[in-house]
C-alpha positions in Angstrom: 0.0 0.0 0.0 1.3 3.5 -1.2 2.1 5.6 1.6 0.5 8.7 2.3 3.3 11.1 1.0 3.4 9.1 -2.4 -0.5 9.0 -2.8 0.0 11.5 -6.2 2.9 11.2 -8.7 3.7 14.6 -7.2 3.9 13.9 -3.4 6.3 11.1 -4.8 8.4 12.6 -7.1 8.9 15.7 -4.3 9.4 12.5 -1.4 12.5 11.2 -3.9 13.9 14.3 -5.0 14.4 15.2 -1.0 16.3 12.0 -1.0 18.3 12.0 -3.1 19.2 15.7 -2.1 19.5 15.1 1.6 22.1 12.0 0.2 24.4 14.2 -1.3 24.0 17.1 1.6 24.9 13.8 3.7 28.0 13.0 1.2 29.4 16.3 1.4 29.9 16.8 5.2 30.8 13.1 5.0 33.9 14.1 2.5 34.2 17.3 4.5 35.3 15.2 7.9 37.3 13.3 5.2 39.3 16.1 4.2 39.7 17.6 7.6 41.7 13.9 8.5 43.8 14.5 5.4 47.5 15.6 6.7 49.2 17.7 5.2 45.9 19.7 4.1 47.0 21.9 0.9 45.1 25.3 0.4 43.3 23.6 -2.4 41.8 20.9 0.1 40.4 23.8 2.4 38.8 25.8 -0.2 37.3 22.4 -1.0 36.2 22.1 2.9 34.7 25.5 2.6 33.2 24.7 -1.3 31.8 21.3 0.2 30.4 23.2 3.4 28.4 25.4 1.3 26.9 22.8 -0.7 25.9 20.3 1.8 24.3 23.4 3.8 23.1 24.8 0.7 21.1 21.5 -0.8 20.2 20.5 2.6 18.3 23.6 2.7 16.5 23.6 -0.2 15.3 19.9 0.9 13.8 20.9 4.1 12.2 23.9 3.7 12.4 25.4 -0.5 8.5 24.7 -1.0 8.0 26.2 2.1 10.3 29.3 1.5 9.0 30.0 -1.8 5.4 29.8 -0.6 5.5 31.3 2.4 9.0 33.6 2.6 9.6 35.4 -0.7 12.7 37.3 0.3 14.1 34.6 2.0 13.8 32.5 -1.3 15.3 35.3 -3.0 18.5 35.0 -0.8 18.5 31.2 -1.4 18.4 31.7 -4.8 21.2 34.2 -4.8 23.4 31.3 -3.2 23.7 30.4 -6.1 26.2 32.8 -7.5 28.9 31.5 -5.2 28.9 28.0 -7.0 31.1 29.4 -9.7 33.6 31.2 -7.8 34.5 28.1 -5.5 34.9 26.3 -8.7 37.2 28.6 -10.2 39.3 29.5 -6.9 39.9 26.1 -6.3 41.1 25.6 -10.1 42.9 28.6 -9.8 45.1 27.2 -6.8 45.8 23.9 -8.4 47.4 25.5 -11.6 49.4 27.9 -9.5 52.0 27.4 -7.0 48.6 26.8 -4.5 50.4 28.9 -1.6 47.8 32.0 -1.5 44.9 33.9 -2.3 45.2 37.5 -3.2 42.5 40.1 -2.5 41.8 40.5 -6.2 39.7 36.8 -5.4 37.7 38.2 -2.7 36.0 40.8 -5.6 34.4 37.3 -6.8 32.0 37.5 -4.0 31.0 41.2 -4.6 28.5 40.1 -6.5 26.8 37.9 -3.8 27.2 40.8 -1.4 25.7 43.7 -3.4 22.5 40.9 -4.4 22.0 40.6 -0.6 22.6 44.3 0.4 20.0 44.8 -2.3 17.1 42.5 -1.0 18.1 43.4 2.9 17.5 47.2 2.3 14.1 46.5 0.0 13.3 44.6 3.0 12.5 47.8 5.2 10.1 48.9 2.0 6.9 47.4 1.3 6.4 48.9 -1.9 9.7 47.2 -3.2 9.7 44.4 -1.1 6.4 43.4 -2.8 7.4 43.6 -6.4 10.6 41.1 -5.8 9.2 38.0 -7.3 10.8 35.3 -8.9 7.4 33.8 -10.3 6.8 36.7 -12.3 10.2 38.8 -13.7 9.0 39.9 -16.5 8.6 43.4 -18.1 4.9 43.9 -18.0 4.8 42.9 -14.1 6.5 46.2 -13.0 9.7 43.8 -11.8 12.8 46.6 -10.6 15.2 46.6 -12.9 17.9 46.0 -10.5 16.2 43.2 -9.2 16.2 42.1 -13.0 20.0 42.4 -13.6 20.9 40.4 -10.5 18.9 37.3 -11.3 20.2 37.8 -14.5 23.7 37.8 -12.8 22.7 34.6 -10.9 21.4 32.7 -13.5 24.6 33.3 -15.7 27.3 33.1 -13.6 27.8 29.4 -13.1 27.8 29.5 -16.9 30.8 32.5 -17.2 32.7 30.7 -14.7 32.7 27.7 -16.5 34.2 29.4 -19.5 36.4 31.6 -17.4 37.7 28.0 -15.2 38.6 26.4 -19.0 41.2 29.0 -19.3 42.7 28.2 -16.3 42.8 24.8 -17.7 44.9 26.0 -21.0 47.1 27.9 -18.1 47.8 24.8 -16.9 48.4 22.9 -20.6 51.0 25.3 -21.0 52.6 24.7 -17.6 52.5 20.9 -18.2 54.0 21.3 -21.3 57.2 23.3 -20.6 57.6 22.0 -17.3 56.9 18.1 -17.1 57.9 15.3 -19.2 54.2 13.0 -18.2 50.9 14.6 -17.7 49.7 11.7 -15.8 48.3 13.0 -12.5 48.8 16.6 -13.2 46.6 16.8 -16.0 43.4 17.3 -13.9 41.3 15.1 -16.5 38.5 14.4 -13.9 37.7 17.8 -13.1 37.9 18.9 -16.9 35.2 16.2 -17.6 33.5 17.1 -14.8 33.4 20.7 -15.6 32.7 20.4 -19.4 29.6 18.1 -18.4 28.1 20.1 -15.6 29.0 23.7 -17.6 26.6 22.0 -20.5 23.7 20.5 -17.9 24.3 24.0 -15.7 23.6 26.0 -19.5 20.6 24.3 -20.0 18.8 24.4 -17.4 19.7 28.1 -16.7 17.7 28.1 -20.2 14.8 26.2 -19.3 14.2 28.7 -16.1 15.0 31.6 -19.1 11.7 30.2 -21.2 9.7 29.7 -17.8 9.9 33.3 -16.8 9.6 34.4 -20.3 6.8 31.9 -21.7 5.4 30.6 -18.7 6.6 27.0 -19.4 7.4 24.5 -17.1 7.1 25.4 -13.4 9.5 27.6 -11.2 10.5 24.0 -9.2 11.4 22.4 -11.7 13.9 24.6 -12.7 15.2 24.6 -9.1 15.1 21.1 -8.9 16.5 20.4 -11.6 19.2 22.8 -11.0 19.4 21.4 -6.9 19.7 18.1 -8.4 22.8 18.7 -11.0 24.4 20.5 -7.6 23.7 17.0 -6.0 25.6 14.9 -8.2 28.3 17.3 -8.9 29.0 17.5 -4.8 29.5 13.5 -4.4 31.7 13.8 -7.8 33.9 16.8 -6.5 34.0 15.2 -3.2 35.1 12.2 -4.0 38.0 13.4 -6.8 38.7 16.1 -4.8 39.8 13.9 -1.4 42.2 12.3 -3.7 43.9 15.6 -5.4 47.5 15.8 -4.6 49.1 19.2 -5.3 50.3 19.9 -8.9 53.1 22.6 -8.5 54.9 22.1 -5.1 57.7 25.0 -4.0 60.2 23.5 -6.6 58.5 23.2 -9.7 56.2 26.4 -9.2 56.4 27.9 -12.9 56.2 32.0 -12.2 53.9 33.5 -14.7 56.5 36.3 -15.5 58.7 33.7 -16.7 56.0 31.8 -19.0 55.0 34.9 -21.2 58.7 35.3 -21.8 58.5 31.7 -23.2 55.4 32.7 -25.0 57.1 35.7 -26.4 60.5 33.7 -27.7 62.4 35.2 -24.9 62.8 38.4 -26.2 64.3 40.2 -22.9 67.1 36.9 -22.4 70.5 37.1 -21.9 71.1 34.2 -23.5 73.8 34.7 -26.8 73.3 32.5 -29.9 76.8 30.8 -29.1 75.9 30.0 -25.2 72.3 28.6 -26.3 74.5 26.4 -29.1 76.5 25.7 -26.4 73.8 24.4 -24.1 72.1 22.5 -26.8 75.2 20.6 -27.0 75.7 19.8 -23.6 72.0 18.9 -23.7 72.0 16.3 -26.4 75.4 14.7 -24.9 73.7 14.9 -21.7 70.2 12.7 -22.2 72.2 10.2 -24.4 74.9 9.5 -21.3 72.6 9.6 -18.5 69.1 9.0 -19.8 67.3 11.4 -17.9 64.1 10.4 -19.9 63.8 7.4 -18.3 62.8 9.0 -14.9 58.8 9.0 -15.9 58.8 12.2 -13.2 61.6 14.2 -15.3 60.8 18.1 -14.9 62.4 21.0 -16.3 63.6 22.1 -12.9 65.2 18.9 -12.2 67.0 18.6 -15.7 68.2 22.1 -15.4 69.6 21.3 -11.8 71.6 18.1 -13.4 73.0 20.2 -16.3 73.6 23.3 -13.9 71.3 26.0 -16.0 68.6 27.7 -15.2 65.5 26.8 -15.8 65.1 29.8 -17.6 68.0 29.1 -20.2 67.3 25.1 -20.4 63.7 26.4 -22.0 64.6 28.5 -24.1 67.5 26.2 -25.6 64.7 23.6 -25.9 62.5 26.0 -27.8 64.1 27.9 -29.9 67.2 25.0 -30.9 65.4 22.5 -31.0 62.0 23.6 -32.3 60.4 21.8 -29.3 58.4 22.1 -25.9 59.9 20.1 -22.7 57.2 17.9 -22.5 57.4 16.8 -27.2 61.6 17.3 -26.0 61.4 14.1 -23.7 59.4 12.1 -24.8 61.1 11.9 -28.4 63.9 10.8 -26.4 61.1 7.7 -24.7 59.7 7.0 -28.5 63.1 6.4 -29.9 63.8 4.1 -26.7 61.0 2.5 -27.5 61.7 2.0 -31.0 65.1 0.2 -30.2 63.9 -1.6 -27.3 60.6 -3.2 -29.0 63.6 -4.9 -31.6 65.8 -6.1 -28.5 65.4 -9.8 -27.8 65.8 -9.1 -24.2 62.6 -7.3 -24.3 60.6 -10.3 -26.4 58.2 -11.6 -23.6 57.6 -7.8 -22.4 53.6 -6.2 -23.4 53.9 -3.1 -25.3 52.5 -1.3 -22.0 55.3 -2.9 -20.4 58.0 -1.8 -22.8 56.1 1.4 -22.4 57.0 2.1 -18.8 60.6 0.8 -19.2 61.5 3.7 -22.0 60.1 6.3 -19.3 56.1 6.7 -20.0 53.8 6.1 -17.0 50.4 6.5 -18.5 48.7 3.9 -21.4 47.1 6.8 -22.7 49.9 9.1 -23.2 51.9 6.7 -24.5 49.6 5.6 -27.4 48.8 9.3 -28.1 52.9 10.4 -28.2 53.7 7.1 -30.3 50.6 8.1 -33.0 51.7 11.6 -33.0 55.4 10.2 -33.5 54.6 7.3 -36.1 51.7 7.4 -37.5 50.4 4.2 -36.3 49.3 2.5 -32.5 51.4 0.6 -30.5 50.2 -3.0 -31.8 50.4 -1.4 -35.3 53.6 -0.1 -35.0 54.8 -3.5 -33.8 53.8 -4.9 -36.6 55.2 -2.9 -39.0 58.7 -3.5 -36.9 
C-alpha cells in the first residue's frame, strides 16, 4: 500500500527528490570530515572544505524547507536563490590554486563574491520597503509585471554566472596545458582530466537548465520548481563527484617546480628580454644532447624541467629557451622523443621479447597507457600493436 506522501505522482516525485538531495548534503559533510583527516591539508583541500560546506548546507536547505520558503517567505527564497552565484567562484578558486603554486589567495579573489554581497545588500535594504519588497518576485520577472530593474539584472547575474565561470575555469585549464608542457615530461596526474570532464559536463547541464528557467519566466513554461530542482539536483551529483576526486587531489606545483607566470610569457614571447647569446644557447644545446644520451634522464617517468636544469647546472630559464628555440620543441614533445626512440630500439631487442607493449612502455620512461599511445601516433603514425607490426 502507497504511503501517504506518495498518494499522487507529485507527493512522490517531491518525497525522492528530497532523497536524493538530503544523500548528497549527507556525502558532502561526510567528504568534508574526510578532508579535515587528510594531513598535510594543501590550500586547495580547504577551499574544497569551505566549497563542500556550502553545498551540503546549501542543498540541505533547499530539501527541508524550499516549497515552504517560496510559498510562504519570498525574500528569504530570493536570498536562497542568490546562493547560487557563489557555486562558480569556488569552482574557479579552487582551479585557480591547483594551476598555480597553491600557496595563497590574493584580494583581487575576494572581488568574486561582490557580486553575492551587493545581491543581498540589495534585498536586505528593499526589506524595510513594502512597496519594493512586494514587487521582488521570482514567479513573475518579467517586463509587464512592474519587476525593478535591479532586481532584474541580479537574477540575471545569478542565472549566468555558473555558466561565465565555466568558460572563465577552462582557461585556467589552458594555463595549466602550457605549464605541463614546458615544465613536465608525463601529464599523468597533473593533467586534472577528472575535473575537466567534470566541468565540461556540468558547464553544458548547468547552461541548459539556466535556459529552461530563461523560457519559464519568459513563456510561462514549465514550473519555477522544476527549474530549481533540476538545478538542486545537477548541484547533488556534482557534490558527491567533487568530493570524491577532490579527497584524492594531490598538489600539482609544489615549492620546486612552481612555474612563475613572468617567466611563461617570456617563453610565449621567444624570450625576447634573455641574456642568453646564440653561441651559449648552441653551447647548451650541446651539452643537452650529450647529456640525455649518457645519463638518460628520460627514463625518470617524473623528469621536470627544474630537475633537468639542476643536473645540467642552467637555469630553468635558459634550459627552455634552448629547448624552444634549438630544437623547435616544448619540454614535454623534447622528452618524450627521447622515450619513443627508446622504444623503437627496445621493442627490436630480444631481451625485451616476452615484455607487453605497455610494459616496454614504462621501461622507456612513459607512466600513463594513454599518453603513450597518443605520443607514439603523434610520432609514427600508427598505434602501438600497429607499429609493432610494421617493426
Amino acid at each position: 500500500m502507497a504511503s501517504p506522501s506518495c498518494v499522487t505522482g507529485k507527493n512522490c516525485t517531491f518525497a525522492i527528490m528530497k532523497f536524493v538531495f538530503l544523500i548528497a548534503s549527507f556525502n558532502a559533510f561526510f567528504f568534508t570530515i574526510l578532508l579535515f583527516q587528510k594531513k598535510p591539508r594543501a590550500l586547495h583541500d580547504k577551499i574544497l572544505i569551505l566549497w563542500l560546506i556550502y553545498l551540503g548546507s546549501f542543498i540541505g536547505v533547499y530539501a527541508f524547507y524550499s516549497h515552504e520558503l517560496f510559498t510562504r517567505f519570498q525574500l528569504l527564497s530570493i536570498s536562497l536563490i542568490s546562493l547560487l552565484m557563489l557555486h562558480g567562484p569556488f569552482l574557479y578558486l579552487y582551479i585557480k590554486i591547483l594551476v598555480s603554486d597553491g600557496s595563497l589567495l590574493s584580494w583581487k579573489d575576494v572581488g568574486h563574491l561582490i557580486p553575492f554581497v551587493f545581491f543581498n545588500l540589495y534585498i536586505f535594504i528593499s526589506s524595510f520597503n513594502p512597496v519594493i519588497s512586494q514587487r521582488l518576485d521570482i514567479y513573475k520577472v518579467t517586463p509587464g509585471n512592474n519587476t525593478p530593474l535591479l532586481f532584474s539584472l541580479f537574477l540575471l547575474l545569478t542565472a549566468f554566472s555558473g555558466t561565465v565561470y565555466f568558460l572563465l575555469t577552462f582557461r585556467l585549464f589552458k594555463r595549466l596545458d602550457i605549464n605541463i608542457f614546458n615544465n613536465f615530461s608525463n601529464p599523468a596526474n597533473i593533467d586534472l582530466y577528472w575535473i575537466r570532464k567534470l566541468v565540461l559536463v556540468f558547464g553544458i547541464v548547468w547552461t541548459a537548465l539556466i535556459s529552461v528557467t530563461v523560457v519559464h519566466h519568459i513563456f510561462n513554461m514549465f514550473s519555477m520548481v522544476f527549474c530549481t530542482d533540476g538545478l538542486f539536483l545537477s548541484l547533488s551529483v556534482f557534490v558527491i563527484l567533487i568530493g570524491y576526486f577532490g579527497l584524492k587531489q594531490k598538489v600539482i606545483f609544489s615549492a620546486q617546480h612552481n612555474l612563475i607566470e613572468a617567466e611563461a610569457a617570456k617563453i610565449l614571447t621567444k624570450y625576447s628580454g634573455s641574456r642568453l647569446t646564440g653561441s651559449e644557447a648552441k653551447q647548451h644545446a650541446e651539452k643537452l644532447t650529450d647529456y640525455m644520451k649518457s645519463s638518460k634522464s628520460y627514463l625518470n617517468p617524473d623528469l621536470s624541467l627544474p630537475q633537468l636544469a639542476a643536473e645540467l647546472n642552467i637555469s630553468s630559464h635558459y634550459l627552455s629557451q634552448v629547448i624552444n628555440e634549438q630544437f623547435n620543441l616544448n619540454f614535454f614533445d623534447f622528452v618524450n622523443r627521447y622515450r619513443v626512440e627508446a622504444f623503437k630500439e627496445k621493442i627490436k631487442d630480444p631481451e625485451f621479447r616476452n615484455y607487453s607493449l605497455l610494459g616496454i612502455a614504462f621501461e622507456c620512461g612513459f607512466n600513463s597507457k594513454s599518453a603513450f599511445n597518443r605520443i607514439l601516433k603523434q610520432a609514427t603514425g600508427l598505434t602501438p600493436s600497429q607499429f609493432k607490426k610494421a617493426t
